[in-house]
N, C-alpha and C positions, 0 to 999 in steps of 0.2 A: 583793735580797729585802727585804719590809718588816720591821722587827723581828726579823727573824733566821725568822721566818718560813715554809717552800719554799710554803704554804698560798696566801700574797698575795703574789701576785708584783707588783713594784714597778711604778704606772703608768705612770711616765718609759722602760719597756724595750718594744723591741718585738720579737716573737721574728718568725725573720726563718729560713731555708731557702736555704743558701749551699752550694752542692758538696755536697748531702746532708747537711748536717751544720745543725742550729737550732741559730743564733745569738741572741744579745739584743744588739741595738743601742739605745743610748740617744739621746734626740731626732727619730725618726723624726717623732713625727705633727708636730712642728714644721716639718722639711722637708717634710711634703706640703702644711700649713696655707698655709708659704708660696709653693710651688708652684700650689694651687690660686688664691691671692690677686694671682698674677701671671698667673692663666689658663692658666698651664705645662700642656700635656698631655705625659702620658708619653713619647710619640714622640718630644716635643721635647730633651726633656730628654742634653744630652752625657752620657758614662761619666763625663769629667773635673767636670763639675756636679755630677753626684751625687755620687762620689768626694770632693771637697772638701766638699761639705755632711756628708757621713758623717764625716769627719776631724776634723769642729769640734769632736766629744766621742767619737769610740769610734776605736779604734784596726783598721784595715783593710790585711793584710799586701798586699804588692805580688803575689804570686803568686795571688793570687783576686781582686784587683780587678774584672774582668770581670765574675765572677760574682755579688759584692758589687753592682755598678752591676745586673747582671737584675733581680736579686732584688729589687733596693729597687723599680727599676722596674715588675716586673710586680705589687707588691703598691702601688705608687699608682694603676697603672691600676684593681685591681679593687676598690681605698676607695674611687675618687675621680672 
């Protein structure tokens, strides 16, 4: 949060719909910026890609992976 904040939520977080449960992941629009800049479409994109780009700064339990890699997925298909 900014400032302590719940009002502004911090613009570095994206909130994110994992197993029912909204998450905030950090560096999101940078992984689509650079997905998009590579012409990356969502299809293409492996679990294990996005898994490792999510992993650079937020932490992702191994038992939702799966669902961590949907999610990130289907929310760059419908930014991007």
């Amino acid at each position: 949060m900014n400032g302590g904040c719940s009002c502004n939520p911090d613009p570095g977080l994206t909130r994110l719909t994992v197993a029912g449960v909204e998450v905030s992941v950090k560096q999101a629009a940078e992984l689509f910026e650079q997905w998009r800049a590579g012409r990356r479409r969502a299809a293409e994109l492996s679990d294990e890609e996005i898994l490792a780009g999510l992993r650079r700064h937020n932490y992702v339990s191994r038992s939702v992976e799966a669902e961590y890699a949907q999610a990130m997925r289907s929310l760059y298909a419908r930014l991007c």
